[in-house]
C-alpha positions in Angstrom: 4.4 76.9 40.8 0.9 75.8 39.2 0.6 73.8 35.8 -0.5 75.3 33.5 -4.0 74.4 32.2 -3.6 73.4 28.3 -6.7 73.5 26.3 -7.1 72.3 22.5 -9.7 73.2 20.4 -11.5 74.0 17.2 -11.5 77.8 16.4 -15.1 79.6 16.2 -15.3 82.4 14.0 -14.9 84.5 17.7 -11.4 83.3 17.1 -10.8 84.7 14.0 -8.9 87.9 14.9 -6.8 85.8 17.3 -5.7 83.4 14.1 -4.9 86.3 12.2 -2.7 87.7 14.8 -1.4 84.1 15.4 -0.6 84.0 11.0 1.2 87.9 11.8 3.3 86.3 14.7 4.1 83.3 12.3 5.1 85.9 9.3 7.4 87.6 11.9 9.2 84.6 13.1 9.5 83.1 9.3 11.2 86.9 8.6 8.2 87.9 6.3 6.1 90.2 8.2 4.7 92.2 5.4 3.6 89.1 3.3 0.2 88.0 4.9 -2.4 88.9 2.8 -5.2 87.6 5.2 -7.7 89.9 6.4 -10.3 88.9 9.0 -13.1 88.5 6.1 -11.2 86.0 3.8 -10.5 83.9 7.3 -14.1 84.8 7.8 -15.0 82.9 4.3 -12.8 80.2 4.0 -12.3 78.7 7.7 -16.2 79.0 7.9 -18.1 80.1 4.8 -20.2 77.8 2.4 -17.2 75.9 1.4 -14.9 75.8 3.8 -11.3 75.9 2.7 -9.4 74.8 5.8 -9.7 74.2 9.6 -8.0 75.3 12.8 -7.5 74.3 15.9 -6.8 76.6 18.9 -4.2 75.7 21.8 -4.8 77.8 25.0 -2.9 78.2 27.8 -4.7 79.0 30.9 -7.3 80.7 29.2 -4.5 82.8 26.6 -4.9 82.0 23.0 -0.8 80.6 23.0 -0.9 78.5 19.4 -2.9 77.4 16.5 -2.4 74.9 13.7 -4.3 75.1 10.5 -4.2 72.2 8.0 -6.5 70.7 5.0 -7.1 68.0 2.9 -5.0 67.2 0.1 -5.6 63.6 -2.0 -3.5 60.8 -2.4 -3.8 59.1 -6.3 -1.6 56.1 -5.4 -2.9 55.7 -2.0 -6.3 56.6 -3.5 -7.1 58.0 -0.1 -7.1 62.1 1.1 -4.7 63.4 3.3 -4.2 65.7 5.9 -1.8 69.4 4.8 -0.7 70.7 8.1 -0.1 74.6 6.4 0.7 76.3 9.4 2.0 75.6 13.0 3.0 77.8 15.4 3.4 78.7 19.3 4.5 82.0 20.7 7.9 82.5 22.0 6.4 82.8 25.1 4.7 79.7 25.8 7.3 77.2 24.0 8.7 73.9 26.0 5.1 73.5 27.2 5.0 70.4 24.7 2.0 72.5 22.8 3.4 71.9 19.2 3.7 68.5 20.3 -0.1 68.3 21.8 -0.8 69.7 18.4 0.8 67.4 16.2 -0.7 64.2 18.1 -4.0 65.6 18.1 -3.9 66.3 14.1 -2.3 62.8 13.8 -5.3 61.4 15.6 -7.9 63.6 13.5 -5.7 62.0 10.2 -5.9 58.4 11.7 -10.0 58.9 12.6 -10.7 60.7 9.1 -9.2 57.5 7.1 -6.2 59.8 5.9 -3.3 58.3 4.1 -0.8 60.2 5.6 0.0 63.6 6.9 2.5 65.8 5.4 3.8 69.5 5.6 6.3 71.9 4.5 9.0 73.3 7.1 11.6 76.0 6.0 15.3 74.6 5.2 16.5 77.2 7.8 14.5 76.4 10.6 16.5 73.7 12.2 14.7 73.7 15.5 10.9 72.6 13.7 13.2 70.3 11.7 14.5 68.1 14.8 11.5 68.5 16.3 9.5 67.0 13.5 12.1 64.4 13.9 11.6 63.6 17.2 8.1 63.0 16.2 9.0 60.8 13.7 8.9 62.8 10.8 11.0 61.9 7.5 12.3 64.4 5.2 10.6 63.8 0.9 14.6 65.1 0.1 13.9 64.1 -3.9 10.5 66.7 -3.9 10.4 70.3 -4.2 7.9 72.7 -3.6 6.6 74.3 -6.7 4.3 77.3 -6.7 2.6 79.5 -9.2 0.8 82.7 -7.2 0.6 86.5 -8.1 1.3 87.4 -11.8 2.3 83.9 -13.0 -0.3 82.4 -11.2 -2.8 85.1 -13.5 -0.5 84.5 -16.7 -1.4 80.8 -16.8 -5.1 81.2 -16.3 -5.3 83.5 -19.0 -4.0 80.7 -21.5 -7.4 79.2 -21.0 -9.1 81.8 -22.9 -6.6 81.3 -25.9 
């Protein structure tokens, strides 16, 4: 049996329809396939536009796109530094207990140390038990007092339109 050869890298916009098949497989697995929204041109403008709104990086296995993470900067007030969002992380079934998400992780907490980040910080779904230990392992610790607030959709456009009143 061979070992596998493990490549990371940054996407190039040829990888956009592989990252939005990557966010599909993600929506499945998180048991909300019909809620992405992302269309190859909005991953087209904000991964690589004028203003770019986030980055990816690519894991490959042996050639196959098998992975992806795509994070941002957020900003720290009290540590008056930025930081680095993980959004998304995710391997396919078929190429788990490679150590990929862990090859991700490192390389993004590398990128955070090199870019002068304050810290690195993501969301993970109360459910999902198995990302939770495995952030553990990393050495990962839980913000129990914080929740996640969102506005999107209809309140997200309700509370805009205050601004003309």
């Amino acid at each position: 049996m061979t070992t596998p050869t493990i490549v990371l890298r940054p996407a190039t916009r040829a990888d956009i329809p592989l990252i939005l098949e990557l966010i599909h497989a993600l929506a499945e697995y998180e048991r909300e396939p019909d809620a992405v929204e992302a269309t190859e041109d909005l991953l087209e403008e904000q991964l690589f536009g004028e203003r770019p709104g986030a980055e990816v990086i690519i894991a490959e296995v042996d050639g196959q796109g098998a992975g992806f993470a795509l994070f941002f900067h957020n900003f720290s007030t009290w540590r008056g530094r930025r930081g680095l969002y993980l959004e998304d992380l995710f391997v396919r079934p078929e190429f788990r207990g490679l150590g990929l998400g862990r090859a991700l992780m490192i390389r993004l907490a590398k990128l955070a140390v090199q870019r002068g980040c304050g810290r690195f910080e993501w969301s993970v779904l109360d459910w999902n038990t198995p990302a939770i230990d495995f952030y553990r392992s990393l050495g990962a610790v839980g913000m129990d007092e914080w929740t996640v607030q969102r506005l999107d959709g209809e309140g997200l456009l309700a509370l805009a339109a205050k601004a003309d009143t």
